[in-house]
N, C-alpha and C positions, 0 to 999 in steps of 0.2 A: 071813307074819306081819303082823298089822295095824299096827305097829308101824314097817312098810317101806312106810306108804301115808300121803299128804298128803291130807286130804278138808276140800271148799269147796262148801259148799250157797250155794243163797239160794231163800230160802223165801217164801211169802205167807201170813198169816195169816187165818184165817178165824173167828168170833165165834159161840157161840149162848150160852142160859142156862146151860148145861149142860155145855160143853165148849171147847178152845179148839183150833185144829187151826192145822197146818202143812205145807204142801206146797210141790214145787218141784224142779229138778234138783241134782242132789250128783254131784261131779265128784271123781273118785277117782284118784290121778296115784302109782304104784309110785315110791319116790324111796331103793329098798333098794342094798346094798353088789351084787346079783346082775344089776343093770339092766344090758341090751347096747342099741347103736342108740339111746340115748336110752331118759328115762322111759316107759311105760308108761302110757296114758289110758284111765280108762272113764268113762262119765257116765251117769247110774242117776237112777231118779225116786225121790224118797222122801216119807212123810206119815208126818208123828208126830203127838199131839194128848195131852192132858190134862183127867180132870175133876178141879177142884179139890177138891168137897166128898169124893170119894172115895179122894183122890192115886192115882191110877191111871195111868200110861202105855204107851202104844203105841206101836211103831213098826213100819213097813213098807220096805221098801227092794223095786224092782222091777228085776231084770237081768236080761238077754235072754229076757224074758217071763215070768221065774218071778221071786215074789215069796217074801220073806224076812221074817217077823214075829216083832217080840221084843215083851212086855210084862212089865211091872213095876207092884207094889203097894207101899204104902209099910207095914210091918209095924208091929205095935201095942207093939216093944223100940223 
């Protein structure tokens, strides 16, 4: 459950006319009621980014080599 997970990015941003982007490591630490041996660590690359004139967003999440992409529009309600 996401819900059983602590997540701590730090990102760097990067600037064009057009778009504003975000990248960096996000550290994902299991902090649920089922933890044995201690929490649970992963640390994953991520990039999300926005264009503003189209509210539009992306994101990517990269774990053991397979990547993970969500996007989102901002609807006209």
């Amino acid at each position: 459950m996401l819900g059983e997970w602590e997540v701590t990015a730090t990102v760097r941003e990067t600037c064009s006319r057009a778009s504003k982007e975000f990248s960096g490591p996000l550290m994902m630490k299991h902090v649920g009621l089922c933890t044995q041996d201690g929490p649970e660590e992963k640390t994953v690359n991520c990039a999300f980014g926005c264009r503003p004139r189209r509210i539009d967003c992306m994101a990517t999440l990269s774990v053991a080599g397979e990547d993970c992409t969500y996007s989102a529009s901002l609807s006209d309600a």
